[in-house]
C-alpha positions, 0 to 999 in steps of 0.5 A, a space after each residue: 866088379 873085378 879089378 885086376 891091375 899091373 904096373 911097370 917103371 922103368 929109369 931107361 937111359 936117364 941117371 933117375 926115374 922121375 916117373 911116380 904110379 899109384 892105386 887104391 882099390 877099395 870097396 866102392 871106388 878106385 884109383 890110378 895115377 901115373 905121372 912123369 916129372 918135367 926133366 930140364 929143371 929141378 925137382 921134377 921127380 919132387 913134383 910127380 911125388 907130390 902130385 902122386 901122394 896128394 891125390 891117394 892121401 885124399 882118396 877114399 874108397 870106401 865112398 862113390 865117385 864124386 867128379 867136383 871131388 876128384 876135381 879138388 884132388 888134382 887142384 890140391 896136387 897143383 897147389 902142393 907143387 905150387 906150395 914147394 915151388 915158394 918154398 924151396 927157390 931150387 923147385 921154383 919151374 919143377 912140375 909134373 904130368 898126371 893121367 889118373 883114371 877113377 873107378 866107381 865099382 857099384 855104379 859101373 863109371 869111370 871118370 879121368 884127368 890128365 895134365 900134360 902129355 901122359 896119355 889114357 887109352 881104353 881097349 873096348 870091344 876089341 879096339 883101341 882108342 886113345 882117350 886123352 889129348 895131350 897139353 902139348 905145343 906139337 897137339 895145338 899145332 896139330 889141331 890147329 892144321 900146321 905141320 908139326 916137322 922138326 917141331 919138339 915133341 917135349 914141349 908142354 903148354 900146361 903141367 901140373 906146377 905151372 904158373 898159370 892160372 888160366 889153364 887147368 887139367 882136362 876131365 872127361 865126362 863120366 863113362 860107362 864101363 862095360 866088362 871086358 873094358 881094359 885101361 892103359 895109363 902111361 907116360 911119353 916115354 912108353 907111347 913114344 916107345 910103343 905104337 897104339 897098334 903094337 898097344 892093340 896087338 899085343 893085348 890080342 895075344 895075352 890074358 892078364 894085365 901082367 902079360 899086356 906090359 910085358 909084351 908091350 915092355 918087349 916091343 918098347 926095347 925092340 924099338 929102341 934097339 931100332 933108335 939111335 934117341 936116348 930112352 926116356 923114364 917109362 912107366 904104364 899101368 895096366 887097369 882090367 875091368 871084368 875078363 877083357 881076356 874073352 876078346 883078348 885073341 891071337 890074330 896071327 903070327 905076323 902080329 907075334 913076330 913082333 914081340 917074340 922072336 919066332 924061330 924058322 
């Protein structure tokens, strides 16, 4: 099974990036993780680095998937924050959200997690579909039927580093992957950014992962030129499975208006 991979990071208006991305691809399996520090408290870049580095340390991808393993990965990334967390009282409420997306490359299945408000998203058959559901307050009162005006779209009800112990990450079940799938990990300050259907079509108009971000990257800066809100750290990774560029099409120029300016 091919693999092909691109990633961006991007500090936007903030004065750090606390976004932290990863991949292993390896023989049999592989794996991507992005994830976003908490901002408001100390050490929220600590936290994502942590979560980031435990999960690739401990991934193995010369083995097939193991869901209960993977499992133990985003456990163990929870106890490292907890364990900084007693150790250093600065980093006591840091934290971290995680999207992550493993990959069994003989068996053809993909598994995920993801803690938080960093979201997945598969381009399938030419659709777009946003696979997670964020741990957010403004996503239960959603769910719940309540109006969600003025509500702050930031507040998170789980995290990796949060203390507790009741709450855990979400996990998918594991799904077959066809070729031609493509792969979008990527935290708020991105899909905040970048509508999914501006996600959608510009993926109809690009024929590698690299070009996808770039042009989603384009339409992100459009956008904010348009916003008086401070930009966000930003980070996405793009994961193609097989040739997703044989559905990859320009539709029309409307569609391209968006991301490149189209001259009379």
């Amino acid at each position: 099974m091919n693999i092909t991979i691109a990633s961006m990071s991007n500090q936007g208006a903030r004065e750090s990036n606390q976004d932290q991305t990863g991949d292993i691809v390896g023989e049999r399996s592989a794996c991507f993780v992005v994830c976003d520090g908490i901002a408001g408290f100390p050490g929220g870049d600590i936290a994502a680095t942590l979560a980031r580095n435990t999960i690739i340390e401990q991934f193995d991808g010369a083995a097939h998937l193991d869901a209960q393993q993977i499992r133990q990965y985003i456990n163990n990334a929870n106890q490292a924050i907890r364990q900084q967390q007693k150790s250093t009282p600065d980093y006591r409420r840091m934290g971290t959200t995680l999207v992550s997306l493993f990959i069994d490359r003989d068996y053809q299945l993909a598994y995920w997690a993801h803690a938080g408000d960093s979201r997945l998203y598969l381009f399938r058959r030419g659709y777009l579909w946003h696979v997670t559901t964020d741990h957010s307050l403004i996503q239960q009162m959603k769910d719940a039927g309540h109006q969600t005006e003025g509500i702050n779209s930031n507040l998170l009800w789980f995290a990796l580093g949060m203390s507790d112990d009741e709450r855990d990450a979400s996990y998918s079940d594991v799904v077959p992957i066809e070729d031609g799938d493509a792969f979008l990990l990527c935290t708020d300050g991105f899909w905040h950014g970048v509508s999914q259907q501006q996600m959608q079509q510009a993926l109809h108009m690009v024929n590698t992962p690299e070009e996808w971000l770039t042009l989603m990257h384009q339409a992100l800066k459009n956008n904010e030129q348009q916003s008086a809100s401070e930009q966000d750290n930003y980070s996405a990774m793009a994961v193609w499975i097989g040739s997703p560029q044989d559905t990859t099409l320009l539709h029309s120029l409307s569609e391209a208006a968006q991301f490149i300016p189209l001259r009379d």
